[in-house]
DODO-907932 format. One record per residue (C-alpha): x, y, z; residue number from 1. Coordinates in steps of 0.5 Angstrom, whole numbers. Layout:
N
[r [X; Y; Z]; NUM]
...
This chain:
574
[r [-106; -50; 26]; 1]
[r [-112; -54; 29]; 2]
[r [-114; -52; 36]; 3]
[r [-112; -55; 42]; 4]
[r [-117; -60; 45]; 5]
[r [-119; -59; 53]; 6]
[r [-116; -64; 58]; 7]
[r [-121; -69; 60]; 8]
[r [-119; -69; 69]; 9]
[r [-118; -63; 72]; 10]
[r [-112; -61; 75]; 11]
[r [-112; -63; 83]; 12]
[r [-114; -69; 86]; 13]
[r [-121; -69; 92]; 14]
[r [-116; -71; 97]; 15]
[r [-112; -64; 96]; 16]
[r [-118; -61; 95]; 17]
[r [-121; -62; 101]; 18]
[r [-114; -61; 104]; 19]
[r [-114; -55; 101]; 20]
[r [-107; -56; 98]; 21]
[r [-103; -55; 92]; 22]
[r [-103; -62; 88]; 23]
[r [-97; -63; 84]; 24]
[r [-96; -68; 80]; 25]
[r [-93; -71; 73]; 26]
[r [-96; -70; 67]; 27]
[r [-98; -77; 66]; 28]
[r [-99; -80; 72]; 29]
[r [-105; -83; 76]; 30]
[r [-103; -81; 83]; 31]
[r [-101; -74; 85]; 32]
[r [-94; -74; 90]; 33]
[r [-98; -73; 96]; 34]
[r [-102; -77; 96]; 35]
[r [-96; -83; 94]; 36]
[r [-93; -80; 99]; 37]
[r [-98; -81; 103]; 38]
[r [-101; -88; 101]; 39]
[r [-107; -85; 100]; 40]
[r [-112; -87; 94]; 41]
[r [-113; -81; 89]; 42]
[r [-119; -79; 85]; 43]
[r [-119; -74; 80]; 44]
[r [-126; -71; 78]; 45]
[r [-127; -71; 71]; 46]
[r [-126; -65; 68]; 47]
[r [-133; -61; 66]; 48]
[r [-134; -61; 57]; 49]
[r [-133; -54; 54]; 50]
[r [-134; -53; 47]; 51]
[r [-128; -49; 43]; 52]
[r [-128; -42; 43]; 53]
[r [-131; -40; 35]; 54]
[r [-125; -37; 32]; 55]
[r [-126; -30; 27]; 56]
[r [-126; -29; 22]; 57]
[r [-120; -25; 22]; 58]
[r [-116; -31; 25]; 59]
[r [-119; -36; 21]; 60]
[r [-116; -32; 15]; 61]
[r [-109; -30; 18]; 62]
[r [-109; -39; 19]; 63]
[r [-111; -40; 11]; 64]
[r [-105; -35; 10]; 65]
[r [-100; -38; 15]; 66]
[r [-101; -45; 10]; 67]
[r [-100; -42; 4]; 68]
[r [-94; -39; 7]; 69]
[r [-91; -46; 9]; 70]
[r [-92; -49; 3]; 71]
[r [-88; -43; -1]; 72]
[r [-83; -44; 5]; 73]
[r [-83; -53; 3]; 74]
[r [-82; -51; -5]; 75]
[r [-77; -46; -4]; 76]
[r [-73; -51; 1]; 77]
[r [-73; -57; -4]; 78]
[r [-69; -52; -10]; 79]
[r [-65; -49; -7]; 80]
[r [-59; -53; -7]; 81]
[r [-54; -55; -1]; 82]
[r [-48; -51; 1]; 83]
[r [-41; -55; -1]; 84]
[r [-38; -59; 5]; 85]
[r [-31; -56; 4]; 86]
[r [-31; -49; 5]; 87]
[r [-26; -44; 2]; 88]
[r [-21; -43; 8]; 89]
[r [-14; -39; 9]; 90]
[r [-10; -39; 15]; 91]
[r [-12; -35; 21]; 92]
[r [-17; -31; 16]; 93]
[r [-24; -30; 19]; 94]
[r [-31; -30; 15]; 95]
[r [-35; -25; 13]; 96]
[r [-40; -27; 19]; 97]
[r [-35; -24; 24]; 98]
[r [-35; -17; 21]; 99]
[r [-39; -12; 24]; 100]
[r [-44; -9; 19]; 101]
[r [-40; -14; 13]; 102]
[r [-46; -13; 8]; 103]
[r [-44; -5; 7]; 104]
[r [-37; -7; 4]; 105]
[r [-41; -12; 0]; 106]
[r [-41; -9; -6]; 107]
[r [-43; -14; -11]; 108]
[r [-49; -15; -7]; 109]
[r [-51; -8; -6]; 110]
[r [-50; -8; -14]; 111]
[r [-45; -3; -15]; 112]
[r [-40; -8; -19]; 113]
[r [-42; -14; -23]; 114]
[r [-40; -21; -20]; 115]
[r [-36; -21; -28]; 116]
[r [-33; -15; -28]; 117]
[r [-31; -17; -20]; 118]
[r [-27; -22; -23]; 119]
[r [-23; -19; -29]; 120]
[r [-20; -15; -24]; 121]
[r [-19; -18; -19]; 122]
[r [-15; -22; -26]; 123]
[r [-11; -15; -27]; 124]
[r [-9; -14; -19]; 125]
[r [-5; -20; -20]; 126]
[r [0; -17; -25]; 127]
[r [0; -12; -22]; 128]
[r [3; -16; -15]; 129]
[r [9; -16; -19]; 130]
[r [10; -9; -19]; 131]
[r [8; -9; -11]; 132]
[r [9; -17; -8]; 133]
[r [7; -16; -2]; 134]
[r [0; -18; -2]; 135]
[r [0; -25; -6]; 136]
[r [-6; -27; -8]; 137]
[r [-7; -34; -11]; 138]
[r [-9; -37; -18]; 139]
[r [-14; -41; -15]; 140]
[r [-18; -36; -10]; 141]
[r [-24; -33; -14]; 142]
[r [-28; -26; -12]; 143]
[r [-33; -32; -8]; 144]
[r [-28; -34; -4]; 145]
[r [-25; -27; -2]; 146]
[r [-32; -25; -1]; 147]
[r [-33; -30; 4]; 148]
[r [-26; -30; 7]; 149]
[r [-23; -23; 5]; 150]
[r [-28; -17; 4]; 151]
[r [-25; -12; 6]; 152]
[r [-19; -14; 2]; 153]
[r [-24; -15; -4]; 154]
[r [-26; -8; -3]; 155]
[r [-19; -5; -3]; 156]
[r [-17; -10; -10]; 157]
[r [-23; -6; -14]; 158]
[r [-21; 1; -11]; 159]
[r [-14; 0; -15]; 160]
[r [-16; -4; -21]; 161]
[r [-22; 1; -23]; 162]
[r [-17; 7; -24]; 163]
[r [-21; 5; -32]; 164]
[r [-27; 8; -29]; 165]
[r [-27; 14; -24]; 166]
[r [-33; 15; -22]; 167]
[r [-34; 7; -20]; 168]
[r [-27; 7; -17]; 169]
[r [-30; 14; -13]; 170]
[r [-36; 10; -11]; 171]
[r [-32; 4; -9]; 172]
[r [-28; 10; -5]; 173]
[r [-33; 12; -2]; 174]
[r [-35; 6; 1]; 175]
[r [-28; 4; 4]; 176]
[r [-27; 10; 7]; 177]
[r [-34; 10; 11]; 178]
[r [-32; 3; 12]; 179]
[r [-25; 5; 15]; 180]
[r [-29; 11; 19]; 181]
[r [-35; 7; 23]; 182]
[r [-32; 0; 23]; 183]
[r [-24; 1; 24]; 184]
[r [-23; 8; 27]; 185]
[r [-30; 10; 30]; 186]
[r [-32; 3; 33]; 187]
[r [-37; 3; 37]; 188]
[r [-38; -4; 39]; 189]
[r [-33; -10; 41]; 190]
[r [-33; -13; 34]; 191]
[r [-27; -11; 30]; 192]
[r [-25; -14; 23]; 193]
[r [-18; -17; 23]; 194]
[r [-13; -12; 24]; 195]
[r [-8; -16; 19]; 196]
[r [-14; -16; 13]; 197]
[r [-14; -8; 15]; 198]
[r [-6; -8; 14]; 199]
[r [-7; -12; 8]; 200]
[r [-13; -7; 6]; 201]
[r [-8; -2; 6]; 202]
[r [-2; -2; 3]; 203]
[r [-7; -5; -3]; 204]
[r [-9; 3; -3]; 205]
[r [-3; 6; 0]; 206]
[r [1; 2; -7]; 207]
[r [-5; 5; -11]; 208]
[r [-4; 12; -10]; 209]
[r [-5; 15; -17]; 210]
[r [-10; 21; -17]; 211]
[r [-9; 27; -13]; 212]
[r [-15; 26; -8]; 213]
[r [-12; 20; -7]; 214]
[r [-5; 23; -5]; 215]
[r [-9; 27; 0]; 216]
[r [-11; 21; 4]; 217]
[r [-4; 17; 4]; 218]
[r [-1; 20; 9]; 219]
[r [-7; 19; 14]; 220]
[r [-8; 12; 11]; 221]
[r [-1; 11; 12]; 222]
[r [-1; 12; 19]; 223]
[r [-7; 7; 21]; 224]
[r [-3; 3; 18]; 225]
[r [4; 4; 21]; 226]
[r [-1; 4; 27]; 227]
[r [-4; -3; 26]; 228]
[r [4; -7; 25]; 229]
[r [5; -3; 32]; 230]
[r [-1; -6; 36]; 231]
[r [-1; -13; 33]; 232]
[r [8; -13; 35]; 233]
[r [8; -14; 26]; 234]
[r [15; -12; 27]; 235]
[r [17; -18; 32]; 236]
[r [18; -24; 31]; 237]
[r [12; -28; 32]; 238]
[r [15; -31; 40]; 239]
[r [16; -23; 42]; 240]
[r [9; -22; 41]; 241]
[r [4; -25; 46]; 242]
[r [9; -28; 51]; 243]
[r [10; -23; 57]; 244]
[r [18; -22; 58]; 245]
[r [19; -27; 64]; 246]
[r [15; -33; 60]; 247]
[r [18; -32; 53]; 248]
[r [16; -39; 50]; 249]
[r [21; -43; 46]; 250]
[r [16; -44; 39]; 251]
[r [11; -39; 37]; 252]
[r [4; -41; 36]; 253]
[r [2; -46; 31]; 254]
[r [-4; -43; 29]; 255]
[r [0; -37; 27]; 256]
[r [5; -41; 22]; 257]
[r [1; -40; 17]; 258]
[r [1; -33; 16]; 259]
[r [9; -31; 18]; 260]
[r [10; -31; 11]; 261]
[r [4; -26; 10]; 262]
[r [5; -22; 16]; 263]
[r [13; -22; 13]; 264]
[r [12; -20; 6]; 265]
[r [7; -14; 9]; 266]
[r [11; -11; 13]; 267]
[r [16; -11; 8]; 268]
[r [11; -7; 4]; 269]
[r [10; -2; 9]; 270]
[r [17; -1; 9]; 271]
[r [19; 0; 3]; 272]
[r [12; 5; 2]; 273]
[r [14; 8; 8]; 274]
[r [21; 9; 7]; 275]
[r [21; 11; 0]; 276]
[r [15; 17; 1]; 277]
[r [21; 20; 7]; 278]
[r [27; 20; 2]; 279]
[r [23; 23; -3]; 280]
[r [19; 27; 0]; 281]
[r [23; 29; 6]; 282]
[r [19; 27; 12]; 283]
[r [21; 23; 18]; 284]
[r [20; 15; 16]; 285]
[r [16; 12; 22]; 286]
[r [17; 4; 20]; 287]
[r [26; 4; 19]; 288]
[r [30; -1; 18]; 289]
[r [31; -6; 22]; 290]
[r [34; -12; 23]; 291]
[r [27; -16; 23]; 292]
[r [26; -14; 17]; 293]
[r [32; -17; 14]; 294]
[r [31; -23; 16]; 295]
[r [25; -25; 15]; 296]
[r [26; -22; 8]; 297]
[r [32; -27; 7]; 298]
[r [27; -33; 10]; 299]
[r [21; -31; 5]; 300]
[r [28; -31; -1]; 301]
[r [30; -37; 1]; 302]
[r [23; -40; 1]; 303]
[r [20; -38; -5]; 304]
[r [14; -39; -5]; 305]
[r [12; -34; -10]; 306]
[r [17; -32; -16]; 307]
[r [17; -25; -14]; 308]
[r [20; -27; -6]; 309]
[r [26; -29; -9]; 310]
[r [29; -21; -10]; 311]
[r [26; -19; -3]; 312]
[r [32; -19; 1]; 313]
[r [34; -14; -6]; 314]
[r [29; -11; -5]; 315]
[r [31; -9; 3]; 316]
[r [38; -9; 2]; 317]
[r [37; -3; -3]; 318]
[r [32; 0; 1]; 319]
[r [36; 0; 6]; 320]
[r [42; 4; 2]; 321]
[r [38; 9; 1]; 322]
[r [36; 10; 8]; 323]
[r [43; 11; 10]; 324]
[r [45; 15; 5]; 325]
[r [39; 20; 7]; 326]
[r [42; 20; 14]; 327]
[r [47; 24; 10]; 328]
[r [43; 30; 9]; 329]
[r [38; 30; 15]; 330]
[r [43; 35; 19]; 331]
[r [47; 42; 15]; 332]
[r [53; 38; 13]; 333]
[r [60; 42; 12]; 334]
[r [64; 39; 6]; 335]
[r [70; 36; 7]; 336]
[r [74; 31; 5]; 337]
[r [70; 26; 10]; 338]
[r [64; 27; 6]; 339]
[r [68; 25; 0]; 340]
[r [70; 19; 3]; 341]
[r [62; 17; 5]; 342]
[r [61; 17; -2]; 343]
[r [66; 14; -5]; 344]
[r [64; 8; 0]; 345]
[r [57; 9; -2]; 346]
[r [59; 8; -9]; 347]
[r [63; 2; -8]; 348]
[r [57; -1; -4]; 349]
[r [53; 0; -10]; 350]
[r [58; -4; -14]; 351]
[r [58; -9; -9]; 352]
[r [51; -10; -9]; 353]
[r [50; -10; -17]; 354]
[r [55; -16; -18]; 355]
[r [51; -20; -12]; 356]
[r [45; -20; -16]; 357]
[r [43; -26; -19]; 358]
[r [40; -21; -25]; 359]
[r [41; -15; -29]; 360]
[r [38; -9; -24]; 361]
[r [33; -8; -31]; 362]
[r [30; -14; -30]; 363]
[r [26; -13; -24]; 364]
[r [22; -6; -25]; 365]
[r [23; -4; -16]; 366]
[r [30; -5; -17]; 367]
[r [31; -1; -24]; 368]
[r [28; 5; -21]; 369]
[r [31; 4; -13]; 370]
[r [38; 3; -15]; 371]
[r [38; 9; -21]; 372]
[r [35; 13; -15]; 373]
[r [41; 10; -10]; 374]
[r [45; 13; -16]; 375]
[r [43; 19; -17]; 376]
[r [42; 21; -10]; 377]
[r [49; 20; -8]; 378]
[r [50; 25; -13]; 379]
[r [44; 30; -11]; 380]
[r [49; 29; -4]; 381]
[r [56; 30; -7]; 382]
[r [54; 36; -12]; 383]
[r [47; 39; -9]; 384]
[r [45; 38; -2]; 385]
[r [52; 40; 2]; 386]
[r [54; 46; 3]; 387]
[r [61; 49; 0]; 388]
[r [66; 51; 6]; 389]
[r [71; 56; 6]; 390]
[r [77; 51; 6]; 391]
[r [83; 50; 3]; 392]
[r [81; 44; 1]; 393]
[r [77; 48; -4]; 394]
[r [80; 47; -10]; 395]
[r [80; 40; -9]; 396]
[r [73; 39; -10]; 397]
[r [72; 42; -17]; 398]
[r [75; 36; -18]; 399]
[r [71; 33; -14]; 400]
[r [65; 35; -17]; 401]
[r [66; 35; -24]; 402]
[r [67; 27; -24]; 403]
[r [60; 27; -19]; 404]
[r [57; 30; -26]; 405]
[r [59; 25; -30]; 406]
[r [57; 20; -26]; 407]
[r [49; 23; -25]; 408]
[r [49; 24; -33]; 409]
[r [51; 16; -34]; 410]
[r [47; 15; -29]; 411]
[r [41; 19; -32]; 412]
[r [43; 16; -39]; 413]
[r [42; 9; -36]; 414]
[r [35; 10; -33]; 415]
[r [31; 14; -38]; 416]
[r [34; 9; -44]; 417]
[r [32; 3; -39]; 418]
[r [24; 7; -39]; 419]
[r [23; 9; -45]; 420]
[r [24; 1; -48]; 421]
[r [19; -1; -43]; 422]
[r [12; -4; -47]; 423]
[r [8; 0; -48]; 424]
[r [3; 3; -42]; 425]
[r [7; -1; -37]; 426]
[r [6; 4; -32]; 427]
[r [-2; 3; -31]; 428]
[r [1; -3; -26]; 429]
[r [5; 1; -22]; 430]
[r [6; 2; -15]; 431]
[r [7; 10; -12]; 432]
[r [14; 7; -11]; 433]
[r [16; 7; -17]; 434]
[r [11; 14; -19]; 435]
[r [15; 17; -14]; 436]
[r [22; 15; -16]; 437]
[r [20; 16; -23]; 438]
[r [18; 23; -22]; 439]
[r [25; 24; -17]; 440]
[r [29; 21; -23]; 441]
[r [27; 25; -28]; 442]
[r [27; 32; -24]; 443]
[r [34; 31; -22]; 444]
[r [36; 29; -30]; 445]
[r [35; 36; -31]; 446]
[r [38; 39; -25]; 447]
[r [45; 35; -26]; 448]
[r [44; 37; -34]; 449]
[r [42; 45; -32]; 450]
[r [49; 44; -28]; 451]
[r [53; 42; -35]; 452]
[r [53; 47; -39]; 453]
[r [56; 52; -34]; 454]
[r [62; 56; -39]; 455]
[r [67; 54; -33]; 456]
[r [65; 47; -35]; 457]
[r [66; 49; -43]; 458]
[r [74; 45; -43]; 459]
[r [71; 39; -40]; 460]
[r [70; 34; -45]; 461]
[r [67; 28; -40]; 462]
[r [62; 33; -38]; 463]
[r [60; 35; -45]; 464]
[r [60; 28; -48]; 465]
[r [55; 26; -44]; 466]
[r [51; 31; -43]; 467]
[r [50; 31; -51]; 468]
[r [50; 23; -51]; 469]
[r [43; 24; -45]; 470]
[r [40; 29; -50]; 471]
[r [35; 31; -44]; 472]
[r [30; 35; -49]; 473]
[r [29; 29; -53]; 474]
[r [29; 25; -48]; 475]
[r [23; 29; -44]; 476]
[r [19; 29; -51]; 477]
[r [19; 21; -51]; 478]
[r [17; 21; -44]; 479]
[r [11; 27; -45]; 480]
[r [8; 22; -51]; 481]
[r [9; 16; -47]; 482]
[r [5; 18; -41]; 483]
[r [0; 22; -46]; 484]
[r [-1; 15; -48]; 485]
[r [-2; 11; -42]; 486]
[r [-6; 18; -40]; 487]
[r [-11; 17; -47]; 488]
[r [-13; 10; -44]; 489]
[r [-17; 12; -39]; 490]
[r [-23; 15; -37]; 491]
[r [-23; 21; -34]; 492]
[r [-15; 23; -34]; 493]
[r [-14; 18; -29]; 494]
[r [-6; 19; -30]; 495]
[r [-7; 27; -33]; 496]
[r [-3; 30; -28]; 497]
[r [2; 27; -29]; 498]
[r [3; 28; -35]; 499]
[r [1; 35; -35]; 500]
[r [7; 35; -29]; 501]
[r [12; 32; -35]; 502]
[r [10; 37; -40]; 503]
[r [11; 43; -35]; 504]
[r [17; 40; -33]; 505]
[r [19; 39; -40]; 506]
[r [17; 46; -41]; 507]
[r [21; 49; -36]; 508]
[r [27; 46; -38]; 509]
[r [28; 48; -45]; 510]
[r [25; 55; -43]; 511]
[r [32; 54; -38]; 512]
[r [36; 50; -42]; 513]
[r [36; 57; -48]; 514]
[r [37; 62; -42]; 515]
[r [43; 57; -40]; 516]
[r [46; 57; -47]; 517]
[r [46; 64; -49]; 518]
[r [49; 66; -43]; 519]
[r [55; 61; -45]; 520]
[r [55; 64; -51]; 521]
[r [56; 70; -48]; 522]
[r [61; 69; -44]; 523]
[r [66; 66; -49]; 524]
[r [69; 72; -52]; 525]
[r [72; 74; -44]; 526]
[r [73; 66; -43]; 527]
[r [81; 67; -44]; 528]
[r [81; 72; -38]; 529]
[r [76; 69; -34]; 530]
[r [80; 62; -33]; 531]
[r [87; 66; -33]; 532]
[r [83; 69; -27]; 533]
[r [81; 63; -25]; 534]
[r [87; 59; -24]; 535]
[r [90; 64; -21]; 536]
[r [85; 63; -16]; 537]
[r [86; 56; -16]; 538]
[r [93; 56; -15]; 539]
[r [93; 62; -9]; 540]
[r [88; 58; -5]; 541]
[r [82; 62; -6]; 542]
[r [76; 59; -4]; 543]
[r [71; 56; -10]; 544]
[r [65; 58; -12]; 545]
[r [59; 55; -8]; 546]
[r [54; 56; -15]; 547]
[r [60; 53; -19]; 548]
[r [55; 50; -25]; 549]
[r [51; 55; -25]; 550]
[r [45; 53; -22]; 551]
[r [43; 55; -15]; 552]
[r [44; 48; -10]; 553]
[r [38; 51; -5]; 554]
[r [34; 50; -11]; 555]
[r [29; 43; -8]; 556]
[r [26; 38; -11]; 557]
[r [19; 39; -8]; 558]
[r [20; 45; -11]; 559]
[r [20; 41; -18]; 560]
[r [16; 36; -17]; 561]
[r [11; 40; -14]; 562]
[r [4; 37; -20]; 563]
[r [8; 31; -19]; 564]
[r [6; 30; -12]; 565]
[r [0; 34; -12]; 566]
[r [-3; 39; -6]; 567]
[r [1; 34; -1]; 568]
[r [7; 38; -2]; 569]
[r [2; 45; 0]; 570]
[r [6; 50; -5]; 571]
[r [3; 51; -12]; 572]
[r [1; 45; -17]; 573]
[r [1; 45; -25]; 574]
């Protein structure tokens, strides 16, 4: 920071001067350009000595000041150690210097969680991928890489694991959905984060519903990510997706190669989050079957990069049943022996299905609860969700419903049996699928059990059988002290509501269970003359009663699952 010293020649030449005329020339040189143009002699005259200007005192501190600064900056460059040649890296994924305002989704950095604790959960999120398969994570990525890599998928891995602490996990939310607002949905500059680590981001959320200001957000973010798989053309084969429809190329991008399976596996997951909400629930499922879907599941089975992708095209194959069998009920359906017929069908492709598993259905926690839930659901169709007819068929069909009962009861004895010798606080790690199809499974044990003890049903020893064998009221015991449990080992009833929704329940049953009891035991000493009636009505032709098992079929499962779901449903909640 020394000053500068005067030149020693001034800036033009006499010949210049005289001629009155710009004198250029190079820094260094003895002769100006006209002059060499002009072979002419040069001369500059030497330059008149100037003293340096006396700098303040001011400056002179500011100089002193700016020394110091410089050799703190030589220490600190000397320690601070070099950055490792070889940077962690997955296929098509962006560094956080590509996200707009990435450091507000840094949460480590901003202090709001410890690079420690990070990690154990990131550690937790890996079993819980077992539960929901679609979002792999490798053994060897740590919290660093996903930080430099995946921010937006780290943030999305601590909102699902920090379920053992709410107000952390309310915290972390509150960033997300900032993120999600100014960064993904409100942008107002052209840098975007990756839409796939936003779909990826997602469906770790979306798979993560538990609490019920969780609930109300999953329908919205549900569509953001339906809206990403739509404008990125996931649910195209990689070749479709770019290429205009006269120049279809024959092999898709290279570059791309090494995501299909990551893209695959999302959009699976997506389907079967989607698919599973609108069967339940009853709403219009906007990511359908289709036969895309299939194929890339039976090619990520056939790979088996990860031990889970080996049951994914189960996984679709199940999922799709459901659909179809949802088809059933989405119009008023007249019952008729073509009805009976679509259900015997169903239930012979569900055998089908069974035997070509290469594992018992138990084995896999997705294809337990969906493949009780297919049971159960054909014979909500069969015994609950169609209406009788005044047909002369009518008679055949308490028969038919009969043994529809019997297999609603196996089926509910096969599911809670299979629940209730899971480990212990197991249910910490699931998915809203299997939430959701727990609840379903549940609540149509009890309509079907409801249903059986109809007098009418007094002779049929199958039925009785059975229904003895479920024990539905011990069962919903069981099933309360499990879920106080997994509830009790959280802080701040992260899971209370769905045990307080199970005692409910459980409540209203045994409430319903005493009424329905005393009330056969009424109709017993008239029993003789009310089934001589009753045959002879049978043999005449006349038509059955629709309220048969003494349950009133317009009776929903919205209606019983209500505290299950949360406010989503808009009726009334324990």
């Amino acid at each position: 920071m020394v000053g500068e010293t005067e030149t020693e020649r001034v800036k033009t030449c006499e010949n210049c001067v005289r001629a009155k005329i710009r004198c250029t020339h190079a820094p260094d040189a003895t002769i100006c350009d006209r002059c060499y143009r002009l072979k002419k002699e040069c001369y500059f005259r030497p330059a008149r000595q100037r003293p340096a200007p006396k700098k303040r005192r001011s400056n002179r501190r500011i100089d002193i000041l700016e020394d110091k600064i410089d050799q703190i900056m030589g220490q600190i460059n000397l320690v601070t150690p070099r950055r490792p040649e070889h940077q962690y890296h997955t296929p098509n994924s962006e560094v956080s210097s590509t996200y707009p305002h990435a450091d507000t989704i840094d949460v480590i950095k901003n202090g709001l969680i410890s690079h420690e604790y990070a990690t154990q959960l990131l550690d937790q999120y890996r079993e819980a991928m077992l539960f929901f398969p679609f979002v792999m994570v490798p053994a060897s990525t740590t919290v660093n890489n996903l930080r430099a890599e995946k921010p937006f998928v780290l943030l999305c891995i601590l909102v699902f694991c920090s379920f053992h602490d709410d107000s952390l996990q309310k915290s972390l939310e509150e960033v997300l959905q900032s993120y999600v607002s100014n960064e993904v949905l409100c942008s107002d500059h052209d840098s975007h984060p990756p839409s796939f680590e936003i779909l990826q981001g997602l469906l770790i959320i979306l798979a993560g519903t538990r609490q019920r200001h969780q609930l109300c957000r999953f329908p919205y973010y549900m569509q953001l990510a339906v809206g990403v798989v739509i404008n990125e053309r996931l649910d195209r084969h990689p070749k479709y997706r770019v290429a205009t429809r006269l120049e279809v190329g024959d092999e898709c991008d290279k570059t791309r190669k090494g995501t299909v399976a990551d893209e695959g596996r999302a959009l699976i997951g997506l389907f079967l989050l989607n698919s599973t909400d609108a069967i339940i629930r009853q709403k219009t499922c906007t990511t359908p079957w289709t036969p895309f879907i299939e194929s890339i599941a039976e090619d990520l089975s056939r790979v088996a990069e990860y031990p889970t992708d080996r049951y994914i095209i189960y996984y679709v194959q199940l999922q799709h049943m459901l659909q179809r069998l949802d088809a059933l009920t989405m119009g008023s359906i007249e019952r008729h022996p073509d009805v009976e017929q679509h259900i015997r069908a169903f239930r012979a492709e569900v055998e089908q299905y069974k035997n070509q598993l290469p594992v018992d259905p138990t084995c896999d926690p997705f294809i337990a609860t969906q493949y009780h839930t297919l049971e159960l659901q054909i014979c909500q169709i069969s015994l609950i969700d169609t209406k009788a007819a005044s047909t002369p068929s009518d008679s055949f069909l308490l028969v038919s419903r009969s043994d529809t009962l019997c297999h609603g009861l196996a089926a509910s004895k096969r599911f809670l049996d299979y629940y209730l010798t899971l480990p212990p606080i197991i249910e910490k790690n699931y998915s809203i699928v299997i939430w959701l199809s727990s609840g379903f499974l549940v609540a149509a044990a009890c309509k079907l059990v409801l249903a059986a003890l109809h007098p009418s049903l007094r002779l049929d020893t199958q039925v009785q059988e059975l229904r003895d064998a479920l024990d539905m009221p011990k069962m919903l015991q069981f099933f309360v002290a499990r879920l106080d449990a997994i509830a009790k080992t959280c802080k701040d009833g992260v899971f209370s509501h769905y045990h307080k929704w199970t005692l409910a329940a459980a409540t209203w049953f045994d409430k319903a269970y005493r009424v329905a009891q005393l009330e056969a035991a009424k109709i017993v000493e008239n029993e003789t003359l009310q089934f001589a009636v009753q045959n002879q009505n049978m043999n005449q032709g006349v038509q059955a009663d629709p309220n048969l098992f003494g349950l009133d079929f317009e009776f929903t499962m919205e209606e019983l699952m209500g505290g299950w779901f949360g406010p989503l449903l808009g009726i009334g909640h324990v």
